[in-house]
Structures are given as C-alpha cells and as structure tokens.
C-alpha positions as CSV (number, residue, x, y, z in Angstrom):
1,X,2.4,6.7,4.2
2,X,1.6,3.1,3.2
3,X,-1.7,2.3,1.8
4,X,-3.2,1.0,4.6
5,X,-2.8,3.7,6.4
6,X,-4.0,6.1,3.8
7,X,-7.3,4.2,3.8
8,X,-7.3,4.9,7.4
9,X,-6.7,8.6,7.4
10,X,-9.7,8.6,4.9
11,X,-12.0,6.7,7.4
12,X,-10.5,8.6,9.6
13,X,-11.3,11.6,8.2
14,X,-15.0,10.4,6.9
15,X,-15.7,9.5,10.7
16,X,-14.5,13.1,12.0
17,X,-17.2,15.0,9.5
18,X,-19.9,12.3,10.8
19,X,-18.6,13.2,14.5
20,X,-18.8,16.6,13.7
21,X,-22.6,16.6,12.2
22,X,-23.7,14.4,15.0
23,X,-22.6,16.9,17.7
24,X,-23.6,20.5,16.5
25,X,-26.4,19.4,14.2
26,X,-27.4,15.9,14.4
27,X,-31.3,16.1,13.5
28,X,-30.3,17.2,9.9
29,X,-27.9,13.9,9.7
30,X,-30.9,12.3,11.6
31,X,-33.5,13.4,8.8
32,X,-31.7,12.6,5.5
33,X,-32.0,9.4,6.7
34,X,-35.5,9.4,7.9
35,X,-34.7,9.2,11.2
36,X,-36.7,10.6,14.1
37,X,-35.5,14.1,15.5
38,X,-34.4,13.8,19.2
39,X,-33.4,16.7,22.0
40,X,-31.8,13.6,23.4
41,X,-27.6,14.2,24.8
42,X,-26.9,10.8,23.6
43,X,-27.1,11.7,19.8
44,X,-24.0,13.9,20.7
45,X,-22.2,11.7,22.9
46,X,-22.2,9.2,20.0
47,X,-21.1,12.3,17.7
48,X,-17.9,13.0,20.2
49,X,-16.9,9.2,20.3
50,X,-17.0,9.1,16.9
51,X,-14.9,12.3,16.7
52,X,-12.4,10.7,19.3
53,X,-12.2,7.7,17.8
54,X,-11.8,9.8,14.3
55,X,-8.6,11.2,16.0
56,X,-7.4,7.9,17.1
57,X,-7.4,7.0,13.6
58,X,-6.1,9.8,11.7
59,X,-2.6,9.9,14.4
60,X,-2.3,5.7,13.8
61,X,-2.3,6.5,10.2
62,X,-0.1,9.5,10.0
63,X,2.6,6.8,12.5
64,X,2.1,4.1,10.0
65,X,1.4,1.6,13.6
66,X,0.1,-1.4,10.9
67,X,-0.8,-3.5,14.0
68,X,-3.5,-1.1,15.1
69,X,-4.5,-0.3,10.9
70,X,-4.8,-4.5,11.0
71,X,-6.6,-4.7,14.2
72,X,-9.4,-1.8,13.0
73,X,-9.9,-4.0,10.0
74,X,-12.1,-6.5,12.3
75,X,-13.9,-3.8,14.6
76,X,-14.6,-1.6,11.3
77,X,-16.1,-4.7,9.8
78,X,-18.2,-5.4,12.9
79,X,-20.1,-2.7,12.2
80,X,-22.6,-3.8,9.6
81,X,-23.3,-7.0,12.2
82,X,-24.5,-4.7,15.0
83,X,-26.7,-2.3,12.9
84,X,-28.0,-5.4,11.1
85,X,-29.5,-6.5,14.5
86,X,-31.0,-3.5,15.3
87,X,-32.7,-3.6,12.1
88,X,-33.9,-6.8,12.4
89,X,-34.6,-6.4,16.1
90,X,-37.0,-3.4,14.7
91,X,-35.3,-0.9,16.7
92,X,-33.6,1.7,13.6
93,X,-34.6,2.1,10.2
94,X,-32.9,0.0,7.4
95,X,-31.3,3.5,6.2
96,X,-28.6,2.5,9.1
97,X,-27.2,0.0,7.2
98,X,-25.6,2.5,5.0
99,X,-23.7,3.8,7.6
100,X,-22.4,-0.3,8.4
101,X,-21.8,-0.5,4.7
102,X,-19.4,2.4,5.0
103,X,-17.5,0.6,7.4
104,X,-17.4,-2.6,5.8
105,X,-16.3,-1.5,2.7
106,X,-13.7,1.3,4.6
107,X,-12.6,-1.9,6.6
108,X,-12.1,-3.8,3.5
109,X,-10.3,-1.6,1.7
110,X,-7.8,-1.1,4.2
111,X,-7.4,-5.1,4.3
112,X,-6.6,-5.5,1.0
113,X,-4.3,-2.5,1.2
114,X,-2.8,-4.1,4.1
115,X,-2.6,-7.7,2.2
116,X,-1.1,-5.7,-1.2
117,X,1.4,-4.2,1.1
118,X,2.7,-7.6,2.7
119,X,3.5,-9.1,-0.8
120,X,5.5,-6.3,-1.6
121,X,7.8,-7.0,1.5
C-alpha cells in the first residue's frame, strides 16, 4: 500500500468511528462538543453517510485507485470551507471547525503523500 493510500485507510478509518458514534450514540459526540442534544433522524443519517463514505475510502485504499486518493484530496479539503460558513452564518458552534480541521489536515496529508510518491516514480 502506497502512502497515499495509507493516509486514506486512516481517514478512512477515523471517519468510520465518527459514523459509528453519530448513529448509535450521537448526543454524547454532540456534547463533548457543546453541541445541543437532538431526537432528530438526521443526526444518524449523517452518521451512516459518513460510515458509507468511510467504506468507500477504506476499499480505494486497500486497491491503491490513486485517481480517486487524488480526487478526495479536494473534497476532504472542502470541508473546513463549509463548516466555516456555518459558523459564520451563526448556525453551529465554532467547536465544528475541529472536525473541518480534521479533514484538512487528513486531506493534506494524503497530498503530500501523493506528491512524495510521484517523485519517486
């Protein structure tokens, strides 16, 4: 496995736990970041999407498909732009930018893996 793709499993990975948390108890995720508590379904919709998109991640890494590692590198660094709008929009606590920070840095990461990896071809 390349390094770019190992950077992915471990997003991968990362992503599955937070998938995990968000469907079978997502108000303790929700409160360690000061987040309000919801009965809400859509707390654990998000939880399964990130769970299936986890999976999509962990098989593209375990392939070694480098054009899909390259092309997460952009939607992974996305992230942090999004949740920084709904902060400033006033609509989420600033404690969601840690999650876009996770992402960014995960997305990075696997760039400069993926960058390392084409000068040693």
């Amino acid at each position: 496995m390349c390094r770019s793709a190992r950077s992915l499993l471990v997003f991968g990975l990362y992503l599955a736990v937070l998938g995990a948390v968000l469907i079978v108890a997502p108000n303790f995720l929700l409160g360690l970041f000061a987040l309000p508590s919801t009965t809400e379904v859509w707390i654990r919709v998000a939880g399964m999407l990130a769970l299936l998109l986890a999976s999509y991640y962990i098989q593209v890494a375990r392939a070694d498909y480098t054009d899909f590692i390259r092309w997460s590198v952009y939607g992974r660094a996305s992230v942090i732009l999004f949740f920084t709008a709904f902060v400033l929009q006033g609509l989420v606590s600033p404690l969601l930018l840690l999650f876009g920070v996770i992402d960014l840095l995960a997305a990075i990461w696997t760039g400069l893996a993926l960058r390392a990896g084409s000068k040693e071809t």
